[in-house]
C-alpha positions as CSV (number, residue, x, y, z in Angstrom):
1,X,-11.7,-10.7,30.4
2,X,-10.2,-14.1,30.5
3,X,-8.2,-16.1,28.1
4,X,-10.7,-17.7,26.2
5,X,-13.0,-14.5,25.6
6,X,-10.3,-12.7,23.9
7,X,-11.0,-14.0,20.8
8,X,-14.3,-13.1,20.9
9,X,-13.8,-9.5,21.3
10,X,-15.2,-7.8,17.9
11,X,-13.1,-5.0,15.4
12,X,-15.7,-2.6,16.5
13,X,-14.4,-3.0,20.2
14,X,-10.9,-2.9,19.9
15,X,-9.5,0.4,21.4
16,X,-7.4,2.7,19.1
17,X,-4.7,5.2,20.1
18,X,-5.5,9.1,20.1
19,X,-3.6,9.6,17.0
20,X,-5.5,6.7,14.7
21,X,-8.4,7.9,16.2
22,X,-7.9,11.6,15.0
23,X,-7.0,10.0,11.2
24,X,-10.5,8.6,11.7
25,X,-12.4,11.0,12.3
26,X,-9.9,13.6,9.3
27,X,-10.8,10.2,7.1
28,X,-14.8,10.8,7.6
29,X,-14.9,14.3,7.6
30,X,-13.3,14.2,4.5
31,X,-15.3,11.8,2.5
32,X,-18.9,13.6,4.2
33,X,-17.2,16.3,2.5
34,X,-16.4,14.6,-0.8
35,X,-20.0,13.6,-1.0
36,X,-21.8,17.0,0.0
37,X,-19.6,18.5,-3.2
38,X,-20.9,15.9,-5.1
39,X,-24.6,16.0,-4.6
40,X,-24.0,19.8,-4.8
41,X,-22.7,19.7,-8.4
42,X,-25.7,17.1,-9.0
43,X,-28.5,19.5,-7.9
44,X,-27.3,22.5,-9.8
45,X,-27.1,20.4,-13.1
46,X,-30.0,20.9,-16.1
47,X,-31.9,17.6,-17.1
48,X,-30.2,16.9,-20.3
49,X,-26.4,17.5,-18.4
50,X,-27.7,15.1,-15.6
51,X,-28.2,12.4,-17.8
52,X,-24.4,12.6,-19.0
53,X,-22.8,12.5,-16.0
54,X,-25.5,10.7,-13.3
55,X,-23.4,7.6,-13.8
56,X,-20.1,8.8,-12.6
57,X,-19.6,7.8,-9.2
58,X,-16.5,10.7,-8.4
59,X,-16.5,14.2,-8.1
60,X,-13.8,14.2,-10.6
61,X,-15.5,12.0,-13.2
62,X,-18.5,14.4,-13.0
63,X,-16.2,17.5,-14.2
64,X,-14.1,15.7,-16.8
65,X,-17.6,15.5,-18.2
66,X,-18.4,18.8,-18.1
């Protein structure tokens, strides 16, 4: 790579250390799991309940309503 291409060089391709890489990946998991709880509660919730919390974009703001 030469002088003038390394401003070119994109976020995406910008290598990370082992440790910010591991955050990462905790970071993801833990929002994938977030979600899954989320659309879990979602499913096992009765039409007219639904409707009272459907809006609420947390886990959290989904029990409060409960």
């Amino acid at each position: 790579m030469t002088g003038q291409d390394k401003g070119n060089v994109s976020p995406s391709m910008v290598a990370i250390s082992r440790d910010g890489f591991v955050a990462l990946t905790y970071w993801v998991k833990a929002r994938e799991m977030k979600l899954k709880a989320h659309i879990t509660i979602l499913l096992f919730l009765g039409d007219e309940v639904l409707r009272e919390v459907g809006y609420e974009e947390t886990t959290i703001e989904v029990w409060e309503k409960l």
